[in-house]
C-alpha positions in Angstrom: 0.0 0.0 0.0 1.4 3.4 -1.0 1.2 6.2 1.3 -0.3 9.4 -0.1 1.5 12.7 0.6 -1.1 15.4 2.3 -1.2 18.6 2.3 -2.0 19.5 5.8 -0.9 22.8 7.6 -0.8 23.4 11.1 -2.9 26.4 12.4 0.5 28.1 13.4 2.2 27.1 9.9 -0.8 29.5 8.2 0.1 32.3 10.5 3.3 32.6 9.5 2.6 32.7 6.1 0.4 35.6 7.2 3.7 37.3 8.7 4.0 40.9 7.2 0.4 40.3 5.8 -3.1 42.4 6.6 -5.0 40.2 9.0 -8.1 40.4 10.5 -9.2 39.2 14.2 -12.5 38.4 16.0 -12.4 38.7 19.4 -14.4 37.1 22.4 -17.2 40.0 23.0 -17.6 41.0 19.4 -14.9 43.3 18.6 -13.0 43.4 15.7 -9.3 44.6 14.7 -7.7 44.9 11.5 -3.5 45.2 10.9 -0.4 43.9 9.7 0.4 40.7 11.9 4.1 41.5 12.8 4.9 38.5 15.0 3.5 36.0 17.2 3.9 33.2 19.9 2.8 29.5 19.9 0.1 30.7 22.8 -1.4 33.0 19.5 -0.5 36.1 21.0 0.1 39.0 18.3 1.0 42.0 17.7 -0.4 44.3 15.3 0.9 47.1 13.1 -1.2 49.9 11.9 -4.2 48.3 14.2 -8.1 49.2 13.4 -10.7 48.6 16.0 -13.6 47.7 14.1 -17.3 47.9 14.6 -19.7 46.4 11.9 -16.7 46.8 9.2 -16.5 50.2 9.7 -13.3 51.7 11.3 -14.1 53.1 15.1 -10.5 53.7 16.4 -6.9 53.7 14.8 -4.5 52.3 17.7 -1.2 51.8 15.7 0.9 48.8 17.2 -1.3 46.6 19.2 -0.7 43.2 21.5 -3.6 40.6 21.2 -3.7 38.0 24.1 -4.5 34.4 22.3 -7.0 33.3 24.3 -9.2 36.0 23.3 -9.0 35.2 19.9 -12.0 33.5 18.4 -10.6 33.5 14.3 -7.9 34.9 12.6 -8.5 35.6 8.9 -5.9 36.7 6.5 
């Protein structure tokens, strides 16, 4: 029987792709930011450049460089 090479990424292997990229994060009680991911931690912690807080898409506060603790995330879309 041959084994089949898959494809399959790791949730941090996607992330790092995202390094340098615009991302955009959901948080636990609704909110919203929007930056460039600069870095991040295998707990999902990030930090943000040129941060957005969001509300319904629309841009509520600019905040610059921002630290997101992981365990508030719930999705991270690049």
């Amino acid at each position: 029987m041959n084994a089949q090479k898959v494809n399959v990424q790791r949730p941090l292997d996607a992330l790092g792709k995202s390094l340098n990229s615009p991302v955009l994060i959901k948080l636990k009680g609704e909110r919203e930011f929007r930056g460039i991911l600069k870095s991040f931690d295998l707990h999902m912690n990030l930090v943000l450049n040129d941060a957005e807080e969001l509300e319904k898409g629309e841009i509520t506060r600019r905040l610059g460089t921002v630290l997101i603790r992981g365990d508030n995330i719930v999705y991270i879309s690049p």
